[in-house]
NUSE-487229 format. One record per residue: residue in one letter; x, y, z of N, C-alpha, C, O in turn. Coordinates in steps of 0.05 Angstrom, whole numbers, plus 5000, padded with zeros to 4 digits. Example, Ala and Ser with C-alpha at 12.3 -4.5 7.8 and 13.67 -1.06 7.14 Angstrom:
2
A526448865156524649105156526449345156528549345169/S525749555142527349795143525850015157526850235161/
This chain:
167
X563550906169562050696182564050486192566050446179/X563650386211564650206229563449866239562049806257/X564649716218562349486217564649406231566649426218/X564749296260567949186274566348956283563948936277/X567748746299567048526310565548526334565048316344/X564448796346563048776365560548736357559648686335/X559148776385555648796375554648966367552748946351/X555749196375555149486363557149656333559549666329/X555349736321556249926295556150096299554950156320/X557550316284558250636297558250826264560050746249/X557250956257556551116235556951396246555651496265/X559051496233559951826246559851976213561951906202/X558552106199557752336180558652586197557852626220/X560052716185562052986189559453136186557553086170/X559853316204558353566209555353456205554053556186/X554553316215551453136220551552966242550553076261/X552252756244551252596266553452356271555352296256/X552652196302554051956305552151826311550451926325/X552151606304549851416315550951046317552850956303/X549550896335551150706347548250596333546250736330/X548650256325547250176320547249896316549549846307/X545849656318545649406316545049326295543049406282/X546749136288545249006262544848616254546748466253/X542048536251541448236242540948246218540048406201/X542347896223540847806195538147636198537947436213/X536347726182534147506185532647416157531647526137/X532847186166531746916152528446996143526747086159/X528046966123525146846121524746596109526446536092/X522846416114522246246091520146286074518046346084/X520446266048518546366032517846116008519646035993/X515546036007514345805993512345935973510346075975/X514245795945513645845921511145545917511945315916/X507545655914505945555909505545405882503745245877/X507645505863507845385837509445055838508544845831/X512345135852513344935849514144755869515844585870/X511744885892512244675919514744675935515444485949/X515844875932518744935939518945145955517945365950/X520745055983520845406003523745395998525545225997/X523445725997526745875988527246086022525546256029/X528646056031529946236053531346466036533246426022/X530046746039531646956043531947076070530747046092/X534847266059536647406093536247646086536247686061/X536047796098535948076100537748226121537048176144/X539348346117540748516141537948796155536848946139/X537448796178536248906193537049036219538248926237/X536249366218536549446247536049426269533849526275/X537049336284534849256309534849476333532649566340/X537249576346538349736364539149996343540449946323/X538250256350539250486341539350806363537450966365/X540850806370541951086383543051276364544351226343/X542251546374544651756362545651856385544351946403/X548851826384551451886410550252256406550252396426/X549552336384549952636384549752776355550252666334/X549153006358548553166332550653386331551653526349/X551053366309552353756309550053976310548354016293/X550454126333549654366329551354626332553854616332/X549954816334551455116332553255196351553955426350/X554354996375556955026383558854816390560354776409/X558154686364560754406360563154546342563954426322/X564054736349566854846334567954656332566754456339/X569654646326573554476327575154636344575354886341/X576054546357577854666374580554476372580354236377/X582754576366585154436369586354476397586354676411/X587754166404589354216430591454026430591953786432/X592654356428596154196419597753986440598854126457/X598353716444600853626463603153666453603953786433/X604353516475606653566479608953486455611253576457/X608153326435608353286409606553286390604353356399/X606553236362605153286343603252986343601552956326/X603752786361603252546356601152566372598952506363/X601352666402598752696422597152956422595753026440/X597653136388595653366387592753216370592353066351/X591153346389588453246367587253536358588353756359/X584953496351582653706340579853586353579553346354/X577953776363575853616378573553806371573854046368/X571253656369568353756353566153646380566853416387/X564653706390563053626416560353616389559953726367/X559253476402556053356382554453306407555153156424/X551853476408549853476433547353316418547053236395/X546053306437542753226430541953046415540453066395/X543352816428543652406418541552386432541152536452/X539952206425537352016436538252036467540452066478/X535652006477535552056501537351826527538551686511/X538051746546539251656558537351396577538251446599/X536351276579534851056592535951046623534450996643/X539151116625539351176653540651406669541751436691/X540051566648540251876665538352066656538352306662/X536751956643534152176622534852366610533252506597/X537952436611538952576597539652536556539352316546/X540252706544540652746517543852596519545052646539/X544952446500546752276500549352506485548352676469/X550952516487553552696466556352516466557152356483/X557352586447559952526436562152816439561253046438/X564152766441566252786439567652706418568952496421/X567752896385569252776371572252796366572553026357/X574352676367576752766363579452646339580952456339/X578852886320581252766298583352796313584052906334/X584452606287588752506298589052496270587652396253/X591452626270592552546248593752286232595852206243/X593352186218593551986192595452006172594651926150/X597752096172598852116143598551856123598551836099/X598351656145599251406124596851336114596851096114/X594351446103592151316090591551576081592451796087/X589251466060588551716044585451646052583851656032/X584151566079580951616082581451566114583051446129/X579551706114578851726144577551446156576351296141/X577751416170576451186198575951296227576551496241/X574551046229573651036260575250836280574550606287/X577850976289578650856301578550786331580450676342/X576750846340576450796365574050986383573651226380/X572550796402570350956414570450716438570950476439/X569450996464569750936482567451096504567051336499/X566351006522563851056536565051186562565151056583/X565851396560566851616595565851596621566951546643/X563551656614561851676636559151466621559251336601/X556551516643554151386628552351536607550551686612/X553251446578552151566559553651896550552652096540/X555951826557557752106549559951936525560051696530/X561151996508563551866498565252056472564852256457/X567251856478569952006455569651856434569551626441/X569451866417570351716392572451836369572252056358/X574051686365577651866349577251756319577351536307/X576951956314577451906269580651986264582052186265/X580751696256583551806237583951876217582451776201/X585852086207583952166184587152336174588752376192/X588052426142590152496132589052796131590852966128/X586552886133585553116123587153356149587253596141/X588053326172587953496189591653506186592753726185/X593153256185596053266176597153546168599153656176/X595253656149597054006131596854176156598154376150/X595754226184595454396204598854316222599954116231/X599354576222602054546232602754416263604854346274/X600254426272600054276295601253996301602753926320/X600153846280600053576269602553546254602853306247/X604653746247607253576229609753656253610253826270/X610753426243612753316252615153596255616053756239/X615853556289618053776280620953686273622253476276/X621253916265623553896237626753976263626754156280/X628853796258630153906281631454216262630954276239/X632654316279634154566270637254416256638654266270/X637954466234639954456215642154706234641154886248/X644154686232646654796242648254746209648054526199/X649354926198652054846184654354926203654655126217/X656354666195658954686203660954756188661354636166/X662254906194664755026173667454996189667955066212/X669254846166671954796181673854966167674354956143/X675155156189678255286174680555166194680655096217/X681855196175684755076184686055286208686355536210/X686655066226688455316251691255356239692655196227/X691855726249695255716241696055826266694855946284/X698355746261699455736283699755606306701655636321/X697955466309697755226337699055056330698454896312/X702155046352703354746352702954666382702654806402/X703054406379703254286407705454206414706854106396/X706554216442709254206450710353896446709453686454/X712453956431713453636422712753546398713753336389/X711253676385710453746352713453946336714954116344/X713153826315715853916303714354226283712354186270/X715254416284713554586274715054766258717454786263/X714054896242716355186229717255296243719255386232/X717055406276719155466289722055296297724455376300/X720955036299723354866315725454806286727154636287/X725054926270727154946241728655096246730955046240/X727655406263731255536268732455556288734055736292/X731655336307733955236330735955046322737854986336/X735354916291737054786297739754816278739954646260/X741755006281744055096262746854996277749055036266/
């Protein structure tokens, strides 16, 4: 779940649903007839509720590798979200993990509206990291091995030859 600073909340359940949703607080006042006294309770309340999309029977995962391990994701499509008010169409998501090594829980890091009533939303998440897709490549190791040169002098170098010119 995604309680962020906007107006809208975002609730994504793996292999179930995404749903966008609003949330108030509201006031009541409530007067206690015993002691002549009104007490205000708050209640958090839904007011706005969409579903971006459901899983059904051809939201696979599909991985798609870039050009590094940093721009590979994994992507899950979710059809048949509440209906659309301005295309009468069924609303869907686009879900897409990224890898996370540095946390041990997933989030909602980001959602974004494509078209009208189409969208991506990206979970970050440590769980997809073990897919070789996602790790880091390893450069190639070379060992270097040094032997000694024989025989190579350079001219003007004093060498075991230039010992028996000079008698």
């Amino acid at each position: 779940r995604n309680n962020g600073k906007g107006w809208w909340n975002y609730e994504f359940c793996y292999n179930e649903h995404v749903r966008q949703f609003h949330m108030e607080t509201v006031n009541t006042a409530v007067s206690d007839k015993e002691t002549k006294t009104k007490k205000t309770t708050s209640q958090t309340v839904t007011t706005v509720d969409f579903f971006l999309g459901r899983k059904t029977s051809n939201s696979t995962i599909r991985i798609h590798k870039g050009e590094t391990p940093s721009t590979s994701y994994a992507s899950q499509e979710y059809y048949d979200g509440t209906t659309c008010d301005l295309t009468n169409l069924p609303r869907k998501v686009e879900v897409r993990y990224v890898c996370d090594a540095d946390t041990t829980k997933s989030r909602i890091m980001s959602i974004q509206e494509t078209s009208t009533c189409e969208y991506i939303l990206v979970i970050a998440t440590p769980l997809i990291c073990v897919n070789e897709t996602f790790q880091p490549v390893q450069p190639k190791l070379l060992q270097i091995s040094c032997h000694p040169s024989m025989g190579l002098v350079e001219k003007g170098d004093k060498g075991a030859d230039d010992d028996d010119d000079q008698d």
